[in-house]
GULOTI-405984 format. One record per residue: x, y, z of N, C-alpha, C, O in turn; residue in one letter; residue number from 1. Coordinates in pm, whole numbers. Layout:
+--------+--------+--------+--------+--------+--------+--------+--------+--------+--------+--------+--------+---+-----+
|   n_xx |   n_yy |   n_zz |  ca_xx |  ca_yy |  ca_zz |   c_xx |   c_yy |   c_zz |   o_xx |   o_yy |   o_zz | r |   k |
+--------+--------+--------+--------+--------+--------+--------+--------+--------+--------+--------+--------+---+-----+
|      X |      Y |      Z |      X |      Y |      Z |      X |      Y |      Z |      X |      Y |      Z | A | NUM |
...
+--------+--------+--------+--------+--------+--------+--------+--------+--------+--------+--------+--------+---+-----+
//
This chain:
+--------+--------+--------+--------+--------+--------+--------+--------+--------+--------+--------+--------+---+-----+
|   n_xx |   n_yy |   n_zz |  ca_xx |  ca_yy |  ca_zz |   c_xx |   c_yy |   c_zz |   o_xx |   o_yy |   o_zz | r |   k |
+--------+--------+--------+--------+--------+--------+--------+--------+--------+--------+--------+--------+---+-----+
|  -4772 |   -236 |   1600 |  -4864 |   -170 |   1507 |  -4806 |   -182 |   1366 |  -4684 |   -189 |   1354 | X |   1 |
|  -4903 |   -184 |   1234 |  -4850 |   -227 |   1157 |  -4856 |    -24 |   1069 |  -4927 |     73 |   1099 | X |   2 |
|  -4762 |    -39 |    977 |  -4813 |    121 |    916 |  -4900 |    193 |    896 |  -4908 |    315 |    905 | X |   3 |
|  -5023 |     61 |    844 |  -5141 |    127 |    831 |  -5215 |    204 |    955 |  -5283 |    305 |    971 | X |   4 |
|  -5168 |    108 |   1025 |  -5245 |    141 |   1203 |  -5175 |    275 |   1245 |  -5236 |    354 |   1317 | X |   5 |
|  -5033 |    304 |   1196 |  -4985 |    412 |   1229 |  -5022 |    532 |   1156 |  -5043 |    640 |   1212 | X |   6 |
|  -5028 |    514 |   1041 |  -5111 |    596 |    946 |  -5213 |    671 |   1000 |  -5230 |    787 |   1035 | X |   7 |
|  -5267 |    582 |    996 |  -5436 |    659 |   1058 |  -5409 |    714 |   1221 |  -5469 |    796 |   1290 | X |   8 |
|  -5341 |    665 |   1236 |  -5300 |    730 |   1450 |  -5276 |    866 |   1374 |  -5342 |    966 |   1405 | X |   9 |
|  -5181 |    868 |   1275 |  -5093 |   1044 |   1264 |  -5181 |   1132 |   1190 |  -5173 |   1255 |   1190 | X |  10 |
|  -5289 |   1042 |   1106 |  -5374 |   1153 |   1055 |  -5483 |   1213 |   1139 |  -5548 |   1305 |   1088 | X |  11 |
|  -5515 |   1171 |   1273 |  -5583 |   1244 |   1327 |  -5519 |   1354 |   1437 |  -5599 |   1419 |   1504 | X |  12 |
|  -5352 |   1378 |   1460 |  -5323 |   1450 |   1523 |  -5324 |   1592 |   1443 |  -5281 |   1622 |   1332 | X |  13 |
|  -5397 |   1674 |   1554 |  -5423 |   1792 |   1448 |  -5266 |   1867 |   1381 |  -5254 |   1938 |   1282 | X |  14 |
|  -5192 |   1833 |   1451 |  -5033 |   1930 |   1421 |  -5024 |   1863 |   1300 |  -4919 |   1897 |   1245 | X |  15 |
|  -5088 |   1783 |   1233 |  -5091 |   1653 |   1087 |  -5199 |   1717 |   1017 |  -5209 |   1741 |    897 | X |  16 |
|  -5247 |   1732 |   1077 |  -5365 |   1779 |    988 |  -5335 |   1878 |    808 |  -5281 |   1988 |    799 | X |  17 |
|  -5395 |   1788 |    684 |  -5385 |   1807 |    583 |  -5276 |   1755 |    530 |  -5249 |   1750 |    411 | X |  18 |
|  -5200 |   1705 |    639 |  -5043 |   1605 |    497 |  -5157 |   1482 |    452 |  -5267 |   1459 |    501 | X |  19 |
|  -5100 |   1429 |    364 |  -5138 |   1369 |    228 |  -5068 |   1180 |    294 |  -4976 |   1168 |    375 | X |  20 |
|  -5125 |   1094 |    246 |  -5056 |    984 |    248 |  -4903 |    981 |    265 |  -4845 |    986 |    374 | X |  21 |
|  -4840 |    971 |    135 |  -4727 |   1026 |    143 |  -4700 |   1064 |    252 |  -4703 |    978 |    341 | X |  22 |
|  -4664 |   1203 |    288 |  -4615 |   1287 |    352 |  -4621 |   1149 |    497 |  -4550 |   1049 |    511 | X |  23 |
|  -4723 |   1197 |    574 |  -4721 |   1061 |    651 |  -4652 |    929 |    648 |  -4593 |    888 |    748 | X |  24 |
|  -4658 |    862 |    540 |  -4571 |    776 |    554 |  -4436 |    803 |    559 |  -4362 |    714 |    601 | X |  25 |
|  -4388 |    917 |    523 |  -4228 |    923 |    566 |  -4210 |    991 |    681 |  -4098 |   1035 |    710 | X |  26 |
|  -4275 |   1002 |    729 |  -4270 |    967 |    881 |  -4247 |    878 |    990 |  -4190 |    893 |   1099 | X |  27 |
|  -4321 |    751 |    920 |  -4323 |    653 |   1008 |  -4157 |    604 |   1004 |  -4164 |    482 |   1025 | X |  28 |
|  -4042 |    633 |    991 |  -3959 |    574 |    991 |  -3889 |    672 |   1157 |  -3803 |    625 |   1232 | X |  29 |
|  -3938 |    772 |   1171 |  -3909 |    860 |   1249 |  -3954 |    806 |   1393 |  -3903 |    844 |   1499 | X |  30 |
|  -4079 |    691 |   1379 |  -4135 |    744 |   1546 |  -4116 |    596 |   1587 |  -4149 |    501 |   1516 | X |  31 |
|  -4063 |    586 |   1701 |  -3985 |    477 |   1790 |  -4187 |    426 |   1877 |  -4285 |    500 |   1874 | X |  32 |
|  -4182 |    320 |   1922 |  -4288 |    286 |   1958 |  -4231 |    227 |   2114 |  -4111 |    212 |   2137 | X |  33 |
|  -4324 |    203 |   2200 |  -4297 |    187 |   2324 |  -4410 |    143 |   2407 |  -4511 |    210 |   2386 | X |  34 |
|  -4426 |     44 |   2502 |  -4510 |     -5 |   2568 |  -4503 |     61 |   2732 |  -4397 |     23 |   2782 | X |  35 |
|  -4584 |    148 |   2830 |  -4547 |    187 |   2988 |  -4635 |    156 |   3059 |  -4754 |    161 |   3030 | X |  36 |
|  -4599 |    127 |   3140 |  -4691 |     87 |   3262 |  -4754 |    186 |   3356 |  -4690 |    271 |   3418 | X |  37 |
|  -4917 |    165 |   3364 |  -4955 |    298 |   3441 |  -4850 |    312 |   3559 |  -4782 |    232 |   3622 | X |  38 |
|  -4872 |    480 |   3563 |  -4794 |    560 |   3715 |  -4669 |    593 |   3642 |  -4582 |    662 |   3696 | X |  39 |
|  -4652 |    531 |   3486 |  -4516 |    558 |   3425 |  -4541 |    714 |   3441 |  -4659 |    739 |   3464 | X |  40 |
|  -4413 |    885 |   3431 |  -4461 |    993 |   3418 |  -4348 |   1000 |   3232 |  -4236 |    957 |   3202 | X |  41 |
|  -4416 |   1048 |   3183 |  -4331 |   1065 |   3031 |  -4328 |   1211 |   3022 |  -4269 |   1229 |   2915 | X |  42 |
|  -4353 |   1315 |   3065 |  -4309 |   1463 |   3111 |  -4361 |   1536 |   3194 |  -4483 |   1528 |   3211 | X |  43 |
|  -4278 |   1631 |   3273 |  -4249 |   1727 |   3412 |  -4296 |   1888 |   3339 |  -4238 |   1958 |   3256 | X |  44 |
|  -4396 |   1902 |   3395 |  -4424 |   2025 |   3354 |  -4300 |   2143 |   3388 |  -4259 |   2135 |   3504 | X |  45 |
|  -4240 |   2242 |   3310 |  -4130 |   2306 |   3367 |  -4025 |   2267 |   3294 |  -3953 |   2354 |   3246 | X |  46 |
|  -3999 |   2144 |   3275 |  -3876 |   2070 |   3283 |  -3846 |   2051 |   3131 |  -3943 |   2045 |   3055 | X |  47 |
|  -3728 |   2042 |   3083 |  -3723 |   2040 |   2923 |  -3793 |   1906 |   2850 |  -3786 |   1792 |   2896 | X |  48 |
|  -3858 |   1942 |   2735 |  -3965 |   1838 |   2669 |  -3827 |   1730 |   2607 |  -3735 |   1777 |   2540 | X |  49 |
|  -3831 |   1662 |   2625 |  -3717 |   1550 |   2556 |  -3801 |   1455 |   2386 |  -3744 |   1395 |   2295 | X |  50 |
|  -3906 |   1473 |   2402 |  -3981 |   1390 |   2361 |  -4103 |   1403 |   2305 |  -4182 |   1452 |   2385 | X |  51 |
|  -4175 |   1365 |   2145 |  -4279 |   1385 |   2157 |  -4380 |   1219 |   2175 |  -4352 |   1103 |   2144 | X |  52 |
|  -4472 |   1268 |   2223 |  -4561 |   1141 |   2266 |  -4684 |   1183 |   2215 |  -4741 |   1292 |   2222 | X |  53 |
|  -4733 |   1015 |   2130 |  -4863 |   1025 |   2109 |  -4924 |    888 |   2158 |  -4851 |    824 |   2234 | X |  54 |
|  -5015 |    847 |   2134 |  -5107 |    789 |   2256 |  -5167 |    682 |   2089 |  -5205 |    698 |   1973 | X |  55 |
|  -5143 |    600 |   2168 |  -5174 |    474 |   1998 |  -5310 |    387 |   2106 |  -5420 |    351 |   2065 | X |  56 |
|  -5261 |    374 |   2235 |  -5375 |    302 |   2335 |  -5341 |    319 |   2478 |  -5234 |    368 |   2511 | X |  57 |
|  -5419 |    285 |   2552 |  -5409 |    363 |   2690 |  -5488 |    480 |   2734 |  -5565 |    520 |   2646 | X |  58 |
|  -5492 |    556 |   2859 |  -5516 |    648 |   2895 |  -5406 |    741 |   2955 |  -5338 |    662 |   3021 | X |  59 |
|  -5353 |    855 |   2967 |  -5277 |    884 |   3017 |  -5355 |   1083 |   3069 |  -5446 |   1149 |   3018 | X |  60 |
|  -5269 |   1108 |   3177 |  -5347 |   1237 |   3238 |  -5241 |   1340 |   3208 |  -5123 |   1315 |   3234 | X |  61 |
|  -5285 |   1475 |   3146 |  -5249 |   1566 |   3142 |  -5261 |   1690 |   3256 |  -5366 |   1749 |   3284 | X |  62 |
|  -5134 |   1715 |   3312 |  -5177 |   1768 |   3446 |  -5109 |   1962 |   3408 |  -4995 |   1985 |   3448 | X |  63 |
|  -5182 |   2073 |   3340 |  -5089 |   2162 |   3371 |  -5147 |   2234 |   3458 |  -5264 |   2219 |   3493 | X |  64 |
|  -5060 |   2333 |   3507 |  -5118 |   2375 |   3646 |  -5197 |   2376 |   3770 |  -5255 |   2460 |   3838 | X |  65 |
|  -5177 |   2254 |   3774 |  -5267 |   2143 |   3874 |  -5371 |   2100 |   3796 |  -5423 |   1996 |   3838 | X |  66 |
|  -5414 |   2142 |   3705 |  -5561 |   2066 |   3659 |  -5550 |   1954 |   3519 |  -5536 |   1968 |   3397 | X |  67 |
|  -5567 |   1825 |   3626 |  -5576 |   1750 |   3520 |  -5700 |   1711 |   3408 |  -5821 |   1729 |   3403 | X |  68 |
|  -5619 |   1661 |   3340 |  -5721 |   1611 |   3170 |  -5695 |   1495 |   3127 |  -5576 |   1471 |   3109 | X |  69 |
|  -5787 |   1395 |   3101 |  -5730 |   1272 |   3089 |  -5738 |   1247 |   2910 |  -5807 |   1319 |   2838 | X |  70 |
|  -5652 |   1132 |   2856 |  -5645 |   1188 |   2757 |  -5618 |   1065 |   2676 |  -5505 |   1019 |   2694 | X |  71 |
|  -5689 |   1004 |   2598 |  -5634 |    873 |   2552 |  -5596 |    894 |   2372 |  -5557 |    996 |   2316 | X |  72 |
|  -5627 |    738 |   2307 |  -5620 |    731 |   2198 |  -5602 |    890 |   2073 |  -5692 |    974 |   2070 | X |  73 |
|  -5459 |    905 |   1974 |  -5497 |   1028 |   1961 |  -5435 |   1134 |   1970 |  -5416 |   1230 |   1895 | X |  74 |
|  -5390 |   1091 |   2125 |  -5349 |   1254 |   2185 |  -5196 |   1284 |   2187 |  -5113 |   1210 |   2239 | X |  75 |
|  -5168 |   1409 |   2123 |  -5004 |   1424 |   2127 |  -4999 |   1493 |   2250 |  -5091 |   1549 |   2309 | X |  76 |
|  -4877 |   1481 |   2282 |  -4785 |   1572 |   2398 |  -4661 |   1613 |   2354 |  -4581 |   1520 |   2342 | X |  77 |
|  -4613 |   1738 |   2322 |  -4520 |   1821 |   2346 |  -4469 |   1868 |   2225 |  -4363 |   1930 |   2229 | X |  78 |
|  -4531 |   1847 |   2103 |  -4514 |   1959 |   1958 |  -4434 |   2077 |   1964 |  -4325 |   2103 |   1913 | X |  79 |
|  -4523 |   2154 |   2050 |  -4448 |   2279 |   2042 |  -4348 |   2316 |   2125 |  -4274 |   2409 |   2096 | X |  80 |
|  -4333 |   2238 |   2252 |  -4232 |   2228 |   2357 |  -4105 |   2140 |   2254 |  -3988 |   2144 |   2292 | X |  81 |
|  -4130 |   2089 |   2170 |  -4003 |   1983 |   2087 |  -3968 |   2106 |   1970 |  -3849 |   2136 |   1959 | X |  82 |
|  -4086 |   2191 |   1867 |  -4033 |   2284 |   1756 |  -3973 |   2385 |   1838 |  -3866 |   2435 |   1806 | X |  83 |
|  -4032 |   2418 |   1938 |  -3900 |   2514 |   2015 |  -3804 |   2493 |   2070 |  -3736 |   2595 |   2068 | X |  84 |
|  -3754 |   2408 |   2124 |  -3669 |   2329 |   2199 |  -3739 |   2382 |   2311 |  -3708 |   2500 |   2327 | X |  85 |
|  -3813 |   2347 |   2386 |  -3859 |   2445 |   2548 |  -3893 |   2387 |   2610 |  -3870 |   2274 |   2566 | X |  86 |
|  -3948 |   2380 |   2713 |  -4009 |   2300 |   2812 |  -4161 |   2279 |   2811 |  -4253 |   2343 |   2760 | X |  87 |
|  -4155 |   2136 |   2909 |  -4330 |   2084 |   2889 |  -4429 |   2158 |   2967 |  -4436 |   2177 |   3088 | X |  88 |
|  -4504 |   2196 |   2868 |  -4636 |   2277 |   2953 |  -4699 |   2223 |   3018 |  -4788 |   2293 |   3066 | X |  89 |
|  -4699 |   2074 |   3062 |  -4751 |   2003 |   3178 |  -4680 |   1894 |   3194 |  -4577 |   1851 |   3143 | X |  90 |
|  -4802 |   1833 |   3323 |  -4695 |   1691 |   3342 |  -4831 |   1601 |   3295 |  -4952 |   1623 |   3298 | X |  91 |
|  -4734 |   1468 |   3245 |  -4791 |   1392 |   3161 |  -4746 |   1233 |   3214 |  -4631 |   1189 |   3206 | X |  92 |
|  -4875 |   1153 |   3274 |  -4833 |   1034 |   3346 |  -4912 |    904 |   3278 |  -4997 |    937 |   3195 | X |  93 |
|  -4902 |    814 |   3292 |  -4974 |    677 |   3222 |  -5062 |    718 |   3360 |  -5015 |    739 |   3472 | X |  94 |
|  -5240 |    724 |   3307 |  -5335 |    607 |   3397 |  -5340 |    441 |   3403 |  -5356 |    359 |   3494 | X |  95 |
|  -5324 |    435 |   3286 |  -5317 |    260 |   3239 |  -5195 |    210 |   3183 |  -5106 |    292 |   3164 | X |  96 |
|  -5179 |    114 |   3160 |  -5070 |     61 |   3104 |  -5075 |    138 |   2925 |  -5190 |    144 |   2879 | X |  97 |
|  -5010 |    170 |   2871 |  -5037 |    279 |   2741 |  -4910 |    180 |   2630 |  -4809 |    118 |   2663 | X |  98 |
|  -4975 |    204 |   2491 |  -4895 |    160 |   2398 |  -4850 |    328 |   2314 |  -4956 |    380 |   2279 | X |  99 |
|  -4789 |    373 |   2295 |  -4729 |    531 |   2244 |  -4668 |    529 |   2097 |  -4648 |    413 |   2063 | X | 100 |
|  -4638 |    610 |   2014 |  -4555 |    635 |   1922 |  -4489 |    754 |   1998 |  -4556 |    825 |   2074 | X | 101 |
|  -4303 |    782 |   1967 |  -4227 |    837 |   1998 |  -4146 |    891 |   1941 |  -4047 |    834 |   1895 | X | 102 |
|  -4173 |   1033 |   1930 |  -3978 |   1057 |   1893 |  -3910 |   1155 |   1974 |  -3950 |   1242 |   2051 | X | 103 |
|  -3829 |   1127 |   1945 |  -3689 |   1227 |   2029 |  -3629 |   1328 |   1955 |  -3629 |   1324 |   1832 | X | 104 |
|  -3561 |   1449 |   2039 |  -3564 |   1547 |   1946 |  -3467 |   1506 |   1798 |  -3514 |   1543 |   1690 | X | 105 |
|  -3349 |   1438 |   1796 |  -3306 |   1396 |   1661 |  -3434 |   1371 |   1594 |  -3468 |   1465 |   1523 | X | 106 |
|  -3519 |   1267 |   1595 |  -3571 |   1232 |   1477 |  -3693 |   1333 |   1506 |  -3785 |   1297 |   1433 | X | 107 |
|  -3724 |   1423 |   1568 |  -3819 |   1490 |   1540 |  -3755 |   1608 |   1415 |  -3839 |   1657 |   1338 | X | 108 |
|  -3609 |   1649 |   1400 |  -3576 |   1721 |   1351 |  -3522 |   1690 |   1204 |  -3513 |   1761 |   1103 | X | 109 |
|  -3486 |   1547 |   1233 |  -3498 |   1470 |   1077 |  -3603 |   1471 |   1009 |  -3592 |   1480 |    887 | X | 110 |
|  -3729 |   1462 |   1067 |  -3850 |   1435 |   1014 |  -3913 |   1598 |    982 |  -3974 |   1621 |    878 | X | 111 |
|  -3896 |   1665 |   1050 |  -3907 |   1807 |   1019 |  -3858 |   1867 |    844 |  -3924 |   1926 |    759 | X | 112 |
|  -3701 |   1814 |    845 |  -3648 |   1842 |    764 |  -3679 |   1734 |    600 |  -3634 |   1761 |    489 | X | 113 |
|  -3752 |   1637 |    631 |  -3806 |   1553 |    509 |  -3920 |   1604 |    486 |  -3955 |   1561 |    376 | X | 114 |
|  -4013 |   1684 |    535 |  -4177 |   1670 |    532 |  -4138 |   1853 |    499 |  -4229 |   1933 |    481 | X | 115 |
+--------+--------+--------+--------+--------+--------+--------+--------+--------+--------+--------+--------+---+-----+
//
């Protein structure tokens, strides 16, 4: 993906909602990108959030308390399980093969601390 493409992925996650160009772009140095293969699981409901994930292409299912939600293009996973340090409020698996933006708690906390 090129910045621009990332750009526009982060301005529609609502936890983004109202940063400015700018602001966004110093971001993008923060989020690691990654290609998974459906049946991949990228978080255990319960289990500590390592990671935040957003969804650039693919489908992937959001499962908390047994009830899943499927969830493509768009969609973050684990914001507030990463600003708290806490665990994932669900489990979160590839339906399809998925292209993601990523970060881990370091650069979620670098990026915290620039923005």
């Amino acid at each position: 993906m090129n910045d621009r493409e990332r750009i526009d992925l982060l301005r529609g996650i609502q936890e983004l909602a109202g940063r400015d160009e700018g602001q966004l772009k110093a971001l993008l140095p923060f989020l690691d990108e990654a290609c998974v293969a459906a049946g991949t699981v990228l978080a255990q409901e319960g289990r500590l959030c390592h990671q935040l994930v957003i969804v650039a292409t693919g489908e992937l299912e959001e499962c908390r308390r047994g009830r899943p939600v499927n969830r493509g293009r768009g969609a973050a996973f684990g914001w507030k399980a990463m600003r708290e340090r806490g665990k994932c409020d669900a489990t979160v698996r590839a339906l399809s093969p998925a292209h993601l933006l990523l970060m881990s708690h370091e650069q979620f906390r670098a990026a915290e601390a620039v923005a």
